[in-house]
C-alpha positions in Angstrom: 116.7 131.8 158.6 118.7 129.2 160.6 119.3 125.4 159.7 116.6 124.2 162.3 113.9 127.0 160.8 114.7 125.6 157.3 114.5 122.0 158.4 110.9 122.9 160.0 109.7 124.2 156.5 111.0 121.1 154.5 109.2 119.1 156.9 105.8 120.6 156.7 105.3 119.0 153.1 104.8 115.8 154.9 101.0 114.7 155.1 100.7 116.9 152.5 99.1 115.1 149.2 100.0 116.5 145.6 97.1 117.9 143.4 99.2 119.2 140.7 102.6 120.3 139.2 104.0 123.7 137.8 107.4 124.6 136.3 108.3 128.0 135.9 110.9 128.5 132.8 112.3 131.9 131.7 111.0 132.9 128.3 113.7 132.9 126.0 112.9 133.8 122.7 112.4 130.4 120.6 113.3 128.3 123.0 111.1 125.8 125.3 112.6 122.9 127.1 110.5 119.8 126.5 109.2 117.4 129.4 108.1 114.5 127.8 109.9 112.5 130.6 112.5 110.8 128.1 114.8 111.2 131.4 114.8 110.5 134.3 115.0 113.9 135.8 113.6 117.6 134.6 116.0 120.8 134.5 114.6 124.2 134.9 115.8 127.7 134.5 113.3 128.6 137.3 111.6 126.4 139.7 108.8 124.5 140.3 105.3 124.9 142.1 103.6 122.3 143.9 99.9 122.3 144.7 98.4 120.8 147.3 95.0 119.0 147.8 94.9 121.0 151.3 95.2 124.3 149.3 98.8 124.8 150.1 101.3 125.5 147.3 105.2 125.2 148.1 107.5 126.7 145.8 111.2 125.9 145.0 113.7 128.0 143.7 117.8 128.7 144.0 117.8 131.1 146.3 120.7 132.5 149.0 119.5 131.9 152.7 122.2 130.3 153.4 125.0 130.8 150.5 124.3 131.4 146.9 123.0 129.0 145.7 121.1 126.6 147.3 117.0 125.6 147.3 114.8 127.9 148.4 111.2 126.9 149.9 109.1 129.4 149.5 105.0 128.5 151.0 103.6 130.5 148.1 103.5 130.4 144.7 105.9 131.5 142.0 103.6 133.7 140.5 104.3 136.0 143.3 108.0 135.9 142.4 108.3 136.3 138.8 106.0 138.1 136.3 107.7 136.9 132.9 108.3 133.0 133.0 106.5 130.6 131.0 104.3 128.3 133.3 104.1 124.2 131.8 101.3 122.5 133.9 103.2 119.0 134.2 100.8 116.7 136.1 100.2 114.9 133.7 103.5 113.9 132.6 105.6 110.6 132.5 106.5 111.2 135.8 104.2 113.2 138.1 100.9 111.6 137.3 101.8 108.3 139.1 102.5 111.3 142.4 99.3 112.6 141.9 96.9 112.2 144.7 100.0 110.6 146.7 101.0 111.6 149.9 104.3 112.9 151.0 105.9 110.6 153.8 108.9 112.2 154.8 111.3 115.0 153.8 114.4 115.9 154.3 117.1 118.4 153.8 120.7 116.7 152.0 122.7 119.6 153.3 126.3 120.8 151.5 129.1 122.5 152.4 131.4 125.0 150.8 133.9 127.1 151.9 134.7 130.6 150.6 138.1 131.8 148.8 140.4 133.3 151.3 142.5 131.3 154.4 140.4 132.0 157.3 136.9 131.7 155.4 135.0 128.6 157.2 132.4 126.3 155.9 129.2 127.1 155.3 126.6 124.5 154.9 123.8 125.2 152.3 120.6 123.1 151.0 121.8 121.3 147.8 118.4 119.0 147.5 115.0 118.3 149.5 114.3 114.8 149.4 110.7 113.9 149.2 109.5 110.6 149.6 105.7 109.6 148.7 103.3 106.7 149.8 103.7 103.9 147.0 107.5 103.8 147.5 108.1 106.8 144.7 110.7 109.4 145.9 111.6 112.9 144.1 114.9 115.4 144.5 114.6 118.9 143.9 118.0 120.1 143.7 120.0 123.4 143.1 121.8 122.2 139.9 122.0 122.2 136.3 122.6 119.8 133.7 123.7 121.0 130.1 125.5 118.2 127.6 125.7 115.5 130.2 127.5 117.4 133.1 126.4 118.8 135.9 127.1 122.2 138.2 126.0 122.9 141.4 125.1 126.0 143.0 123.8 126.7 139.9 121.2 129.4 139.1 118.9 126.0 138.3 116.6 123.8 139.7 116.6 119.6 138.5 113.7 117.8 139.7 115.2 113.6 139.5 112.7 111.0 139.7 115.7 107.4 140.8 118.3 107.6 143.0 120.7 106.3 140.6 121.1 109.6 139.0 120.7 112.1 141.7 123.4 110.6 142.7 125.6 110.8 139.8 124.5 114.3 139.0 125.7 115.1 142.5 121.8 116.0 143.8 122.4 114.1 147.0 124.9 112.1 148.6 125.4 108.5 148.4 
């Protein structure tokens, strides 16, 4: 997949309005990560689904397209990627209802770069986030990170979903 194809698929969630919400955790035996919204982002050891009032669903993941590991756009569910995750329906939560029903107004890519171990390895540019804006003035960033006691990693095998600027950008999500 090049940059531009990438770019294309990012950009056909706009128009697209947001019926419901989906995260996709690994089951780990007595453990279950708790979405009440007390912050003001969501990490998950999967990805997350979104539904679309249109019938699409768009599904994000780390993946490798472009270096390991970035976001991954898939245009189908993560069903038909995983067979033993626990699903947590979260449209109703602290911070997806008020996207509910809300279109998406623009989206774009917030591109990083790393470069490879070794003197003549060059840059490679990878999708950290996808920035999603919605009608109302709301915005969300799904980014390839995680967060575990207050500090953060990228290229992580992780997806964090933030919900205010402020701390995507402090988590390193997308660039100031």
């Amino acid at each position: 997949m090049t940059k531009s194809e990438y770019e294309s698929l990012a950009k056909g969630l706009i128009g697209e309005k947001l019926q419901r919400v989906e995260y996709f955790e690994i089951k780990y035996d007595g453990y279950e990560t708790d979405f009440s919204g007390e912050e003001s982002f969501d990490s998950l050891d999967y990805g997350v689904n979104f539904l679309m009032s249109s019938g699409k669903v768009f599904g994000f993941i780390w993946g490798d397209e472009f270096f390991q590991y970035g976001v991954s756009i898939l245009t189908a569910s993560l069903q038909s990627e995983v067979s033993e995750c626990r699903e947590v329906e979260v449209s109703d939560s602290k911070h997806w209802f008020p996207l509910i029903g809300r279109e998406i107004t623009s989206a774009y890519v917030d591109w990083c770069w790393v470069k490879e171990s070794g003197f003549f390895k060059k840059k490679i540019y990878y999708p950290q986030s996808i920035v999603l804006n919605f009608e109302g003035g709301r915005f969300v960033v799904v980014s390839a990170l995680e967060i575990q006691d207050g500090t953060h990693f990228g290229m992580a095998d992780n997806i964090t979903v933030f919900f205010d600027k402020p701390n995507a950008i402090k988590y390193g999500a997308l660039n100031a």
